[in-house]
N, C-alpha and C positions, 0 to 999 in steps of 0.2 A: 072387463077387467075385474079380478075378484076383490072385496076391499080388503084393505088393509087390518090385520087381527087390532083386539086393542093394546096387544104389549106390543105396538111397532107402531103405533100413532106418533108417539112422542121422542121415538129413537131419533138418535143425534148419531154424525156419521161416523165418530169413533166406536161407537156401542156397535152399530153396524157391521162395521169395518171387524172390529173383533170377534163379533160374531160368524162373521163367514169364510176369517183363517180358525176359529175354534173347529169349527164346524163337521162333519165326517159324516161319509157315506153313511147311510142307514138310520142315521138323528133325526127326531123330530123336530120341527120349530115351532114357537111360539104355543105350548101346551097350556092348557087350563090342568091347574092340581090344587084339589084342597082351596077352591077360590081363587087363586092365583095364577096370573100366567107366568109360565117359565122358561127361557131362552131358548135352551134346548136338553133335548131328553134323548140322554144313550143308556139302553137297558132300562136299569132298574136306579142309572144315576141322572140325578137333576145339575143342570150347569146353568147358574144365573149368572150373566156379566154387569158388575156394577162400576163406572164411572165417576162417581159422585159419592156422597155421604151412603154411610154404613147406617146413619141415624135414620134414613129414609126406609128402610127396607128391612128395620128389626123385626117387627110384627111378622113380615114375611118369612125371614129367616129361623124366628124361634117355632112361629107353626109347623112350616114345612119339615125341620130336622129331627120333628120328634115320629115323624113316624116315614122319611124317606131320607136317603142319602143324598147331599145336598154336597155339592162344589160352588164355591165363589171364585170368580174370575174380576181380579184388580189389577187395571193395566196403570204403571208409573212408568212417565216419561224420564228416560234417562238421557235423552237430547231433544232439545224444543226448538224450533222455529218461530219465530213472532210473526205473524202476519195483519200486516194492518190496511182493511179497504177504505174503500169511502163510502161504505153502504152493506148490508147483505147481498150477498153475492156479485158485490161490484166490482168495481176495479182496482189491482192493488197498488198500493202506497208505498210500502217499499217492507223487505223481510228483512229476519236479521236471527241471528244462535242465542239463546237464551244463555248464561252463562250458569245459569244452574243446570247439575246434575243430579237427579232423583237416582235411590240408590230403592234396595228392598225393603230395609227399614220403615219405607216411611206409610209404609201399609199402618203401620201403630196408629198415626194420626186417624185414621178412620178408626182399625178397630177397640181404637178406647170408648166408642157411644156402645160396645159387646163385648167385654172385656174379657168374658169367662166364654165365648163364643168356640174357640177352640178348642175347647174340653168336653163340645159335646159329640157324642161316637160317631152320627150322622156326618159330620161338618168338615170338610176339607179345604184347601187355599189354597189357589194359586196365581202367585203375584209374575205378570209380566211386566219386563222391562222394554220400552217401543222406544221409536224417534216417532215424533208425533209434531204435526204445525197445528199453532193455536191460530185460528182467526180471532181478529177483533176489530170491533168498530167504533165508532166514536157517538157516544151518547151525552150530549151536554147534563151539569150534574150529578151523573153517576160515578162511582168508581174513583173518588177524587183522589186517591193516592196516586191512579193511573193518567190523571188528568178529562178523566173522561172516558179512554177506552175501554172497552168491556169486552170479555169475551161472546162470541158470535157462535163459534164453533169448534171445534176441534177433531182433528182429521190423521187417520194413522199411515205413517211413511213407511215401518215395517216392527217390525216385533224382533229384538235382540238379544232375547235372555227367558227362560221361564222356571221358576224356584214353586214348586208343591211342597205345602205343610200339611202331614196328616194329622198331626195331634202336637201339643202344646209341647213337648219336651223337641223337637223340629225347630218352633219359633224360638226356643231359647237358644237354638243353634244359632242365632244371630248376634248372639253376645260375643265379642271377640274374643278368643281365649288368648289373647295376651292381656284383659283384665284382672288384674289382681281378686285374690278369693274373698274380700272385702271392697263395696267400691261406691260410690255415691256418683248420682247421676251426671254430675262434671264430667266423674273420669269418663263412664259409658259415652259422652257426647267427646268428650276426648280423642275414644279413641276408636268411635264409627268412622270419621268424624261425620258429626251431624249438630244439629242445634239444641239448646238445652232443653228445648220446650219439648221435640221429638224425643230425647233421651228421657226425659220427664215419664212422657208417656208410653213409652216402652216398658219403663220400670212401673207405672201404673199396671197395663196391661200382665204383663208377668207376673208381677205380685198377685195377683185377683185368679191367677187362671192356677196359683200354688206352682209357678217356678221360681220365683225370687221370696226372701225374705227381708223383714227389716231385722235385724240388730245393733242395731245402735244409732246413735249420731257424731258428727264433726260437728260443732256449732253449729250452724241450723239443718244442717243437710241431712237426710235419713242417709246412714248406710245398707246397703244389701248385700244378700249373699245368695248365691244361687241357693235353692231348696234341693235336699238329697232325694 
């Protein structure tokens, strides 16, 4: 058996799993570029799929797009399963529907650690929407919000949705245009709806990449206006 590349040591079975509905006739896997290995290679385009932090994978991302075309693949669970064992790979405990619903927005919360990331020429996004079961196990200690449970793993059910941004005026398209032409991050969480904190950082995001500006304040809140 041949071993395993180094960019597939540490894959977890959602990275996987997306990896091989991404995947198509004639693509490379797991390529060396520029130091790096990279998920897969069609043509003359690079397709990294990241699961996790944006903050992991800057370094990678700012090397590789300066001189290749580069797509990110960021899957958000728009229906979850909770799965709780008594062990890795043990036996389960009982499942249950998560009551949150991840929307495309909340791709922000990553890429505010790259915030001018989509303004560069190379750089493409695409955010899939999955149902997805979370495993998780019980670690004394840990995760005390959760009481303990941690996640174990996470495993993809199917893929529901797929929204490509080729460049920064795309991601502004997620602004709702029934927001008024002056708006402060309340209203933007308003009327995603989402939480203020992701509203925050959307309008982080946007401002830095030159979609949004500030003009003014309400008492403490900066207002924005989209940029022309």
């Amino acid at each position: 058996m041949a071993s395993p590349s180094i960019g597939t040591l540490n894959e977890g079975a959602l990275h996987a799993a997306l990896k091989d509905w991404y995947a198509r006739p004639g693509d490379r896997l797991e390529v060396e570029v520029d130091g790096y290995f990279v998920d897969l290679v069609r043509g003359d385009l690079l397709i990294e799929i990241q699961t996790g932090s944006f903050a992991k994978i800057k370094p990678k991302l700012r090397t590789l797009t300066e001189a290749h075309r580069l797509r990110l693949v960021y899957p958000v669970a728009r229906e979850k399963w909770i799965v709780k064992l008594d062990g890795p790979g043990g036996r389960r405990l009982s499942r249950r529907k998560s009551p949150k619903r991840g929307q495309v927005a909340d791709v922000f919360a990553e890429l505010v650690s790259f915030p001018r990331l989509i303004t560069r020429p190379n750089f493409s996004l695409d955010v899939l929407l999955i149902q997805e079961e979370e495993e998780r196990i019980h670690v004394p200690g840990k995760a005390w919000r959760r009481r303990g449970w941690v996640t174990h793993e996470r495993r993809l059910l199917e893929v529901v949705g797929r929204h490509t941004f080729e460049t920064g005026p795309d991601l502004a398209g997620l602004l709702p245009a029934w927001l008024p032409g002056e708006f402060t991050t309340a209203d933007l969480a308003a009327a995603l709806p989402c939480s203020r904190r992701l509203a925050q950082r959307m309008a982080y995001c946007l401002r830095h990449a030159g979609l949004l500006a500030p003009v003014g304040k309400r008492g403490r809140a900066i207002v924005y206006a989209r940029s022309e």
